[in-house]
N, C-alpha and C positions, 0 to 999 in steps of 0.2 A: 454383508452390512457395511454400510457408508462409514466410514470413521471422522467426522469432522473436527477439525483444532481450528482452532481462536486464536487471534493475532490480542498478544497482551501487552507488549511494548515498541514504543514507534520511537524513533530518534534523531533527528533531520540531520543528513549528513552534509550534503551542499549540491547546490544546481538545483536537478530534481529527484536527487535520492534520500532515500530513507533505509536506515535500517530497521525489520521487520523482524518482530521475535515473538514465537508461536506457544504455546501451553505446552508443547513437548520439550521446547528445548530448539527447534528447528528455526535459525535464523539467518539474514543475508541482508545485504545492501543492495536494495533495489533501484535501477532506474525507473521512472514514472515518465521519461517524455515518451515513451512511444504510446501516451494516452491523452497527450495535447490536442491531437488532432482525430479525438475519435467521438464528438459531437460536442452539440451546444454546453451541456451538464460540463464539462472538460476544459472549456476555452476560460473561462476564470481562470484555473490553475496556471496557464503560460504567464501570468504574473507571482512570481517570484516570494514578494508577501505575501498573496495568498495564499498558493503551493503549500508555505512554511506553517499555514494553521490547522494542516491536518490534525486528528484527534483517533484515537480508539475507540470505536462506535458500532457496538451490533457483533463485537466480535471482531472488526475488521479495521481498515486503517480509512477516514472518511475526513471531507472535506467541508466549512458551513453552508455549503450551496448546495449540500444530498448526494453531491459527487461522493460514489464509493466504488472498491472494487472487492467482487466476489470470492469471501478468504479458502473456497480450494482453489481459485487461482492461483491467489501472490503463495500457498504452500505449495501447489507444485512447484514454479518457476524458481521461490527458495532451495525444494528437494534439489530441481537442476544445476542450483548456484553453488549446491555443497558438493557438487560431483569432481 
């Protein structure tokens, strides 16, 4: 069985990082640019105020244009960040 956790606190750290913090406990500073350039939904966020009005949405870290990213992603690549 799948185990899914929820992203409950975002916190802008600067550029285009955020630190991501899960319902277990499991958190890290993420970078986000290597999602500038991964289509239209994305290209908003290379501006800076926007990037910064991410929100906690659905479980996961989301932006006002529907931009989001899939929260067993950003938990694995956190797992990876704690290694």
């Amino acid at each position: 069985m799948w185990n899914f956790h929820e992203v409950t606190r975002i916190e802008y750290q600067k550029d285009y990082r955020y630190l991501i913090v899960f319902d277990d406990g499991t958190s890290a500073a993420m970078d986000f640019s290597e999602y500038l350039n991964k289509g239209p939904v994305f290209e908003p966020l290379k501006d800076l105020n926007f990037f910064r009005k991410a929100t906690v949405e659905g479980g996961t870290i989301a932006w006002p244009n529907g931009a989001d990213i899939a929260p067993e992603t950003l938990y694995g690549k956190c797992k990876v960040a704690e290694k």
